[in-house]
C-alpha positions in Angstrom: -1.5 1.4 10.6 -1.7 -0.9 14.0 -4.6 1.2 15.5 -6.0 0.5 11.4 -6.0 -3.0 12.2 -7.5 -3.2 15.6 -10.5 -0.6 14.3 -11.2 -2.5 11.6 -11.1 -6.0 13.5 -13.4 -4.6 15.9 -15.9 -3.4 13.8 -15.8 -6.2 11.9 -16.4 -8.3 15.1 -18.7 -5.8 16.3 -20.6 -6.7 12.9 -20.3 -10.2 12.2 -21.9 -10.5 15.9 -24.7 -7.9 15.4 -25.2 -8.2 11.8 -28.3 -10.5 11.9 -30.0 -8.9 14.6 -32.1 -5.1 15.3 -29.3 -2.6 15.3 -30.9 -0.8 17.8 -30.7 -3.4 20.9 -27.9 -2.9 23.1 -24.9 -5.3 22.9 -24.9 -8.4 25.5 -22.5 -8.7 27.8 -20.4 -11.6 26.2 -19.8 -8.8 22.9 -18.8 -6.0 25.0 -16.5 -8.4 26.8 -15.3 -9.9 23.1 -14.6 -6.3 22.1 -13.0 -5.1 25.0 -10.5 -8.4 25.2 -9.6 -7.3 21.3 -9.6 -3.5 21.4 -6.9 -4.0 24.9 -4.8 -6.6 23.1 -4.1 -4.2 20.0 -3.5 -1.4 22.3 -1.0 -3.4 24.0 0.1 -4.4 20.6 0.1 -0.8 19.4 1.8 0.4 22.8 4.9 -2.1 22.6 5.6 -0.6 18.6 5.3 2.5 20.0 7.8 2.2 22.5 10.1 0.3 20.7 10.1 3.2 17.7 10.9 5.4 20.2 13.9 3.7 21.8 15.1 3.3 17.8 14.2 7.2 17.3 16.2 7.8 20.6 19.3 6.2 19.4 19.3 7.4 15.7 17.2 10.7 15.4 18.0 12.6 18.7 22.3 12.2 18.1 21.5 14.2 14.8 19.0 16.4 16.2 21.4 17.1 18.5 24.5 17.8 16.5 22.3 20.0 13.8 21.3 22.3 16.5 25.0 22.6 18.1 26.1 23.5 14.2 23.7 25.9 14.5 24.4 27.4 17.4 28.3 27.4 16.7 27.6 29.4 13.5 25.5 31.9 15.6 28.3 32.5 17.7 30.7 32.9 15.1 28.6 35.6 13.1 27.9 37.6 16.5 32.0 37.3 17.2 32.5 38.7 13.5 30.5 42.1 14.9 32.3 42.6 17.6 34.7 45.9 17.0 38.3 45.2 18.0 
């Protein structure tokens, strides 16, 4: 939804600044420099979220990702122990 915003805020800028002019000349060097200073401050936006999902996801998902797998494997162990003659 953050990479959304930044696409859409570019093009919008991107078009606000072009949008009276020929589409086909190139963009000065003042736009490209407009564009880039948005485009990195959304990805640096975007990258803190990101990272900070991740460190929740760490704490919350992985423990139960964790545990559902060592259920898992207990019960494999259990049915392979139930084969074995005596």
């Amino acid at each position: 939804m953050l990479y959304r915003r930044s696409f859409l805020s570019i093009v919008l800028a991107t078009g606000f600044l072009t949008g009276c002019g020929n589409n086909n000349t190139p963009l000065d060097a003042d736009t490209r420099s407009m564009i880039d200073s948005i485009a990195n401050h959304q990805i640096s936006v975007a990258q803190k979220s990101n990272d900070s999902l991740c460190k929740v996801a760490q704490t919350t998902v992985l423990p139960q990702l964790v545990d559902s797998i060592k259920k898992e494997r207990l019960r494999e162990i259990e049915a392979q122990l139930k084969t074995i003659p005596r």
